[in-house]
N, C-alpha and C positions, 0 to 999 in steps of 0.2 A: 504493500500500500504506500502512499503516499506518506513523506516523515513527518510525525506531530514538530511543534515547534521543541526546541531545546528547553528543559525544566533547568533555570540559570539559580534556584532559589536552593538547592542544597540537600534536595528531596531524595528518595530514593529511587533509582532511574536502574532498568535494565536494559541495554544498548546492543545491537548487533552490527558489530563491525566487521563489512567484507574488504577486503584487503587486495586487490587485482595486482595481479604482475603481467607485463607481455613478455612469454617466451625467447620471443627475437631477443628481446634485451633484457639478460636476466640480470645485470648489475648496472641499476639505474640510478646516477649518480645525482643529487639531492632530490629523490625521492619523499617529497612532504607529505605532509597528513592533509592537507587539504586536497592533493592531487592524488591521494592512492587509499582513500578512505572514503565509505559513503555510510552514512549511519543512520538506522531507522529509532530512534527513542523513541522508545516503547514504557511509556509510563506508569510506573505501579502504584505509585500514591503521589496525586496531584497535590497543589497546595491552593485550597480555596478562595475566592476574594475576599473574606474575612480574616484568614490566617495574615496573606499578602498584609492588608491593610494593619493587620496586629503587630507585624513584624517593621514594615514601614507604616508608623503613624503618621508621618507630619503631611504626607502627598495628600492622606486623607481629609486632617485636619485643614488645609489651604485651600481645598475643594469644597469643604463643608461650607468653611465660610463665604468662600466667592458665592456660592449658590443663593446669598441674601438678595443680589440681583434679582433672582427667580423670585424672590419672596417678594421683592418691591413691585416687580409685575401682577402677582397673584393679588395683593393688595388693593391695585389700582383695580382689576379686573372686580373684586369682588364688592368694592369700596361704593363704584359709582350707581348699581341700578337701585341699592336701596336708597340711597339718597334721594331720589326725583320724589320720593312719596314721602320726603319726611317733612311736617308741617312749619320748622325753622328756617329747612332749606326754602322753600315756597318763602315763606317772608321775608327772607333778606335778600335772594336773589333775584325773586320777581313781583317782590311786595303785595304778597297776600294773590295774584292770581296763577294760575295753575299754568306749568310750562306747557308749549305745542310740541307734539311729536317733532314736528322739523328743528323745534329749537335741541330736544333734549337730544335728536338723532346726531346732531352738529355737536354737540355738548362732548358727545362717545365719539363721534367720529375723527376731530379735531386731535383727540389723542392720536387713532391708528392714523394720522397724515404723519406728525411727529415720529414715530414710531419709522414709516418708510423710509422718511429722508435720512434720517442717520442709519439706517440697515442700507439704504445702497452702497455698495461696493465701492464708489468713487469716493464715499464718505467714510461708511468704515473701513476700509482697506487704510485711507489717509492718517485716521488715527491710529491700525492699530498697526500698524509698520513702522509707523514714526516716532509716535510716542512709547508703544510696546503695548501687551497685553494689561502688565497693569494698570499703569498709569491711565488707557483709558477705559476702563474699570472705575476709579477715581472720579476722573472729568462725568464718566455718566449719572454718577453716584451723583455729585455736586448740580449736575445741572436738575435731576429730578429731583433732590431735596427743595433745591428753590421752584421749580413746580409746584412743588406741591404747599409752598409756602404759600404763593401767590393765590391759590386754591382757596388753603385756609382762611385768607384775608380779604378775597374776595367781596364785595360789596353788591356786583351788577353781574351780567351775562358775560360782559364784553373783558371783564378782567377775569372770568373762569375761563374763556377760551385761550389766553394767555396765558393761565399757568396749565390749563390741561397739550397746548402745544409743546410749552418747557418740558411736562415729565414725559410725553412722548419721545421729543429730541432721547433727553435722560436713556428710557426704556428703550429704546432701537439702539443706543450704543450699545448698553446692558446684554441683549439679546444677543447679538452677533458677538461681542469679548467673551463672556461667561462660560457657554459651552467649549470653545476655543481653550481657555485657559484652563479650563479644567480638565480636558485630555492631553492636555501638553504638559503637565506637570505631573500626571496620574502615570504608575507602572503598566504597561501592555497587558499584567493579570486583573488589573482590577479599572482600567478605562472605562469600561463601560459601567460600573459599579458607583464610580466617581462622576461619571458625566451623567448619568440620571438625576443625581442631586437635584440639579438646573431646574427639572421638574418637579421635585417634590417640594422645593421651594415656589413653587407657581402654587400648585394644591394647598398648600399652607397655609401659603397666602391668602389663597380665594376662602377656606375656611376663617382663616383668619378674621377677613374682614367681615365675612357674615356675620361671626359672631360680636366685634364690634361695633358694627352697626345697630344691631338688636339692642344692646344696650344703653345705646344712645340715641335713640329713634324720638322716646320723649320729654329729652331734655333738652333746658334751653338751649341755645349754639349747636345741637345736639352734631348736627353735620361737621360742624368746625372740630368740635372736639374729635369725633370719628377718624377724620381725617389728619388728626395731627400725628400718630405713630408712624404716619407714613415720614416724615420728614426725619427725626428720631434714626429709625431704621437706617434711613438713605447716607446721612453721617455719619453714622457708627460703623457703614462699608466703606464710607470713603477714608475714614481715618484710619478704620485700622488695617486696609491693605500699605498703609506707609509700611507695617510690618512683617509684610510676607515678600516673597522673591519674584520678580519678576519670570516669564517663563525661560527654561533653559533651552529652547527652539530659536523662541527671539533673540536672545544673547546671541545664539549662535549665526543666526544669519544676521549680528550688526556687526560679528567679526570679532566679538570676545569669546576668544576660547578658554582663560583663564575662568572669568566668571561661570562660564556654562558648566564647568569641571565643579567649581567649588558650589553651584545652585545642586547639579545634580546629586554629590554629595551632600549636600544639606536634605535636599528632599529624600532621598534614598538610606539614609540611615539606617542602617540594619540589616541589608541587604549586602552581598558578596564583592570584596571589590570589584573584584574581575568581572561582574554583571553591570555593577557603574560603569567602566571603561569600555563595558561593548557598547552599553550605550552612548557611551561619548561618540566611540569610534564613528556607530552609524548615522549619529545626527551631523557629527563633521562632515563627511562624506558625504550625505544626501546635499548637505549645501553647498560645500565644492562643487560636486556633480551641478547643482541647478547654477550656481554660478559661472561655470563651463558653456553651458546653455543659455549665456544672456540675463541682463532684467527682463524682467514680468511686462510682456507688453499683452493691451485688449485683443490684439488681433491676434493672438495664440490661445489667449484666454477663450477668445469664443471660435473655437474653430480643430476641427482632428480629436483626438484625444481628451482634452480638456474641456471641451463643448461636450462631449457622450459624457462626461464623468458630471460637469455641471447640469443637464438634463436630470439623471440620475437622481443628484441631488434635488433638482428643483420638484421632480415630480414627488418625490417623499415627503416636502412637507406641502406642496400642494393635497397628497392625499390627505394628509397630517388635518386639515384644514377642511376639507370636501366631507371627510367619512360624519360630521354632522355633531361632533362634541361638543362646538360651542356654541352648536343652536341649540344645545340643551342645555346651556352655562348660561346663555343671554335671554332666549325665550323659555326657561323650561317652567314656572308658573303656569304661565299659558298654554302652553306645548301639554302642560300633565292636565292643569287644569278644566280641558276640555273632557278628559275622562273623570271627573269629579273630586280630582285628587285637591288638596289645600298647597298651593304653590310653593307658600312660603316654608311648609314645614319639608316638602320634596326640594327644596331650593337646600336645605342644611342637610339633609340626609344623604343627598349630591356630594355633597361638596366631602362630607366625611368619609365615605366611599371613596373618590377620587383620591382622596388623601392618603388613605388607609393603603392602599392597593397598589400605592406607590412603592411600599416596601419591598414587595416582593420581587419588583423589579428587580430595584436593587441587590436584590441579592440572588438574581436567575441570571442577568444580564450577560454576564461574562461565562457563566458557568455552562447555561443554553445555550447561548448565542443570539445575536440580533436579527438574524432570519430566523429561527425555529418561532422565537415570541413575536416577530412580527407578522409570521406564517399564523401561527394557533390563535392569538387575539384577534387577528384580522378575519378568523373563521366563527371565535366567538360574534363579535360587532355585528358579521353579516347575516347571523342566525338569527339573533333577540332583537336586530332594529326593525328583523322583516317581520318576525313576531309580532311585532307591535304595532308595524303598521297594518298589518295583514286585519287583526284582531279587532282595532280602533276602527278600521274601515265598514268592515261586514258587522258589530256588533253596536257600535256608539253614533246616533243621528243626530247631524249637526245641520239646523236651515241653512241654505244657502245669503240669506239675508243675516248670519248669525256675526256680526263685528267681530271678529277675531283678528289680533289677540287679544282689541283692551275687554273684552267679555267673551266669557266661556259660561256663564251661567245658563246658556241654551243650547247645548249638551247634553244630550240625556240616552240611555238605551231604548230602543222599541216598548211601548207598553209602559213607560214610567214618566212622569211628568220632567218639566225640563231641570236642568241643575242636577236629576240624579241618574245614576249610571250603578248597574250591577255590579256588587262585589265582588265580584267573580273576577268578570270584567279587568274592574281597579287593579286587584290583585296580581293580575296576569300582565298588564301593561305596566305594573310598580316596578313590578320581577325583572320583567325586561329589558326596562330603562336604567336598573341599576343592575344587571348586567352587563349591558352593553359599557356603562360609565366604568366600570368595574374591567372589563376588557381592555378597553382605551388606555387606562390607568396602569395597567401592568403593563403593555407593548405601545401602541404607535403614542403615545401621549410622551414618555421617557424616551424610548430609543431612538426615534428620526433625530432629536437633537444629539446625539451619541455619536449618530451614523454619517449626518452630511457635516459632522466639525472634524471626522476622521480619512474622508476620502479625500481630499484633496492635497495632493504633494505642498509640502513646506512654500515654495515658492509663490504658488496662488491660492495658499490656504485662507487669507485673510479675505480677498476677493469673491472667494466661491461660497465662505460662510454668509458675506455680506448679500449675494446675489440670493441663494436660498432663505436667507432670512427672511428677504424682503418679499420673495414668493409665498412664504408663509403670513406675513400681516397682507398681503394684498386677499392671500385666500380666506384669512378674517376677515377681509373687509366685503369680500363677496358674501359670506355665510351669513352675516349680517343684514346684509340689504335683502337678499332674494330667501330668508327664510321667511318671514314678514309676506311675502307675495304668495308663498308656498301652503301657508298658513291659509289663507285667506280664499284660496282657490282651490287648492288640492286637499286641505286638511288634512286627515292623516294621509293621505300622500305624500307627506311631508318626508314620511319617513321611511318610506319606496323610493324616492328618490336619493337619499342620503344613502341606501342600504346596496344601490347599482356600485356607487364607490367603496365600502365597503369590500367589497365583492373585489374590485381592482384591485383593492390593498394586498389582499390575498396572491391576486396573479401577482404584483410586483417584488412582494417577500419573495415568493419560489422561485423567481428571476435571480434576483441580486445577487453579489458572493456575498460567502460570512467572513466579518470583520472581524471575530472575540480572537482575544489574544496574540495579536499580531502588531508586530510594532508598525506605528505610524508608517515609519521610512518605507516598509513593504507594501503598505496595503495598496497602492498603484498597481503594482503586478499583478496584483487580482485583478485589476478590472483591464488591464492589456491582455490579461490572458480571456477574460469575460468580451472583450471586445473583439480577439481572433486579431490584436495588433502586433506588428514586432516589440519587442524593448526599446522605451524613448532612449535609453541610455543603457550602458555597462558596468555593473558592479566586480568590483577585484572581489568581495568578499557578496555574493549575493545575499544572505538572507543572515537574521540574529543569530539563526542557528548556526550557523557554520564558522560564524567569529568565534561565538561561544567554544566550538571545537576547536578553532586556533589559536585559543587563546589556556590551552592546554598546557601544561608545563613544556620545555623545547628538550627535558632530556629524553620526552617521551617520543615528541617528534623527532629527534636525532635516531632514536630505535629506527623508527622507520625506513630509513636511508640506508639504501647500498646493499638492502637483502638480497638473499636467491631463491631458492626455493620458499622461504617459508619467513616472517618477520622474527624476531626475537622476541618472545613474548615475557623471556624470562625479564629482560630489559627493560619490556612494559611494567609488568608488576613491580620492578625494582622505581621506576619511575613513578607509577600513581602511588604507590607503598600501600600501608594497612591504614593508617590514622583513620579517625574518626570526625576530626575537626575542620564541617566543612567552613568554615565562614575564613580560612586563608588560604589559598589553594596554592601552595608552594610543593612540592615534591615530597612525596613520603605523608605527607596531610590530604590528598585528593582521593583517598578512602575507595581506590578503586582495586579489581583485582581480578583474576583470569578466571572461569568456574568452568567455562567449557570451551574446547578448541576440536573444529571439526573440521579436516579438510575439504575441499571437494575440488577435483583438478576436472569439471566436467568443461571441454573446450568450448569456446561461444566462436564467431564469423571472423573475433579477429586476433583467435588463438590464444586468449587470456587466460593463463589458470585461477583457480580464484579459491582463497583460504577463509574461513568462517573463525570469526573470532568470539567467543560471548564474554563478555562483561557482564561485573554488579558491580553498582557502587554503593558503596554501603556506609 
């Protein structure tokens, strides 16, 4: 089969190394281990994303925290739509008379504009190459605090649509740095473990706010005060990233190699030198190599290779966006309410499910992988959303004259007056709808952002996030407008159409390659091999895995050299020795040792005899 990636962490690994000699030349003069060894690692006890994470804390801890981004998003998200109904907001912003749909539409929308301009590419590529990942992290942090300042203080229409622009600008920087920085500083075992975060800080959020809201619903200023955590929050990321490291990608392509050696040791403590230094090795090399290849110009970016790779991306979080979660985040009152459900209390049972469900991710992510959960959720989603549309259609009668969404109270099943609707019924479209959120929440809600901050090589990664980003707040902004029409016309149709995407998500998980545990630098080679492309480029050492082997002790690769018949194996074991101590891997310490040696001289086309070596390392 194909060779699993190399286990660099210290684990117990059984290896099978086949050894080629060509007859013609049986004394091949420096014979290395990278030329006369091919090794299948064959893993007998992995080490989990939790162990990883236990072992290396602090990648953890600097992921945890960047993820208050996500939390400032979820915040805003869940912040705004109880506010239109609370009776302080109504008098200070519009003095006692009731907002119009187009004011409050503009009110929501004015953010996701904010939101676009700073996720496009021309914009975030500019900050986050120039300034770096963290730094603008900071700046985004700072400009949605004063957002949301301007919010707070608010007096009219016209000064909330200027602080709801500010925290947009804020959020679209946020959006596009966040997941970025947090796979760039996270181990290849637990990237996806660490880049979920981003999400679970959004669901947090949106519970978050639900629940501060509720509590301040009838008190004076009640909105003001609501809204003031958010600024709070937005501070306490901007100050205390002064304390965490910049990423060690970005150092490397401004051409500090010093810093990037001493970030990655800082972040990797606890982990094998020799696994720091491959990874040094590969992120050097990957930016040489893209350095060799020119700056980053548009017309490469959108075009060959990098065009099929940014599609890719874009359509995942367009599905991200299409399969219909945040018409059930924005309309779902309405949306449940039409089957007699109480909105506001299916609006918090929402939100704690979303939240809740988040964990799991976190902890499948790496372990499944990001196709298997974006395969299997994407099958759940398309089951319970056609459930429910299917169900609400044939069972709940809704006039055609019925105002929806702002009234659902004419609503009812066949045979029952209006407003009520069989429990049955209720029950079966509750299930549904918090499956379905329950679905989202474990796969496409976490891993799209995981997926497209890890496909794009170093050199247009800053670009390709910002592009997908913005395909993602655009496809908010469609779900937005055209649920409202869908609503209105189709009814539960709503949720047959949401359930054909769905359905796509599916086809495009069983497409895509799996990304889990694969260093950033390689994951391009997936998709040139997924594409049927040549290699854009030549790697001396192509994959972690093979550094990882050269990076073996040299008395062991000197065994190698100059054999005839048969390698020295006694030379070997004297080389990896007995020790037990892996965390320094000096000779006589690399706890390796010989258990089985099996020749097989069976010739292949181009006369090779070939010796089977087994390995434990123990």
């Amino acid at each position: 089969g194909e060779p699993s990636w190399c286990d660099p962490l210290g684990t117990s690994i059984m290896a099978d190394v086949e050894i080629q000699r060509n007859d013609s030349d049986p004394l091949v003069d420096g014979y290395d281990l990278m030329e006369g060894i091919e090794a299948d690692w064959l893993e007998e006890e992995e080490m989990s994303a939790l162990q990883v994470i236990r072992q290396q804390p602090r990648s953890a801890v600097v992921a945890l925290f960047a993820a208050l981004g996500g939390f400032l998003f979820g915040l805003d998200i869940g912040y705004i739509g109880p506010v239109y109904e609370m009776q302080s907001f109504i008098d200070d912003i519009s003095h006692g008379e009731p907002l119009g749909a187009a004011t409050k539409g503009f009110i929501t929308g004015v953010f996701s504009i904010g939101c676009i301009v700073t996720s496009l590419p021309m914009v975030s590529s500019l900050f986050m190459d120039k300034l770096g990942r963290k730094w603008t992290i900071m700046s985004g942090a700072w400009v949605y605090a004063c957002g949301a300042a301007v919010q707070c203080l608010a007096s009219d229409v016209n000064h909330l649509y200027v602080g709801r622009l500010m925290s947009g600008f804020g959020i679209g920087m946020l959006s596009t740095t966040v997941p970025v920085y947090q796979t760039e500083v996270a181990p290849k075992e637990t990237r996806g473990a660490l880049g979920t975060l981003y999400q679970m800080g959004i669901t947090l959020g949106i519970l978050s706010a639900s629940l501060v809201d509720m509590w301040f619903t009838d008190v004076a200023s009640g909105w003001r005060w609501a809204g003031s955590p958010r600024v709070g929050v937005a501070l306490f990321l901007a100050i205390g990233m002064l304390c965490l490291p910049e990423s060690p990608r970005h150092l490397a392509r401004k051409g500090n190699n010093e810093r990037t050696m001493q970030t990655l040791q800082w972040l990797r403590r606890g982990a094998r030198e020799d696994y720091i230094e491959v990874e040094f090795d590969c992120v050097i090399e990957e930016v040489e190599a893209e350095m060799r290849m020119g700056e980053p110009e548009w017309g490469e970016f959108f075009s060959g290779f990098m065009l099929r790779v940014l599609m890719v991306g874009m359509a995942a979080q367009f599905l991200q966006q299409l399969c219909g979660m945040n018409a059930f985040m924005y309309y779902g009152p309405a949306l449940f309410g039409m089957a007699g459900i109480d909105g506001t209390t299916f609006q918090v049972i929402q939100c704690s499910v979303n939240f809740l469900m988040t964990f799991p991710a976190v902890a499948f992510v790496d372990r499944a992988g990001r196709t298997f959960l974006l395969k299997w959720t994407g099958i759940v989603m398309s089951t319970f959303i056609l459930i429910l549309g299917t169900v609400g259609m044939v069972f709940i009668k809704i006039p055609e004259d019925c105002p929806l969404p702002k009234d659902t109270d004419c609503a009812h099943t066949a045979g029952l007056p209006y407003g009520q609707v069989d429990p049955m019924v209720s029950a079966v479209i509750v299930g549904s709808g918090l499956m379905f959120v329950a679905g989202f929440a474990l796969g496409w809600g976490p891993v799209v952002w995981v997926f497209c901050a890890e496909i794009f090589p170093m050199k247009y990664r800053s670009k390709g996030v910002g592009v997908t980003t913005t395909a993602n707040w655009v496809g908010n902004y469609i779900v937005a407008q055209i649920t409202t029409l869908l609503m209105q016309n189709t009814k539960f149709g709503t949720f047959i159409f949401y359930g054909f995407f769905c359905i796509l998500c599916v086809v495009f998980a069983m497409w895509v390659p799996e990304t889990a545990n694969i260093p950033m630098e390689e994951v391009q080679i997936l998709f040139e091999q997924k594409f049927g492309m040549p290699p854009r480029r030549t790697r001396s050492a192509s994959t972690f895995r093979d550094r990882l082997l050269s990076s073996r002790p040299s008395s062991a690769r000197a065994s190698m050299r100059g054999f005839g018949s048969a390698p020295d194996f006694a030379a070997l074991q004297e080389a990896y020795g007995s020790g037990q101590d892996g965390s320094n891997r000096t000779p006589k310490k690399a706890g390796m040792k010989v258990v089985q040696s099996t020749p097989d001289f069976a010739q292949n086309r181009q006369g090779t005899a070939q010796s089977k070596l087994r390995f434990k390392e123990t």
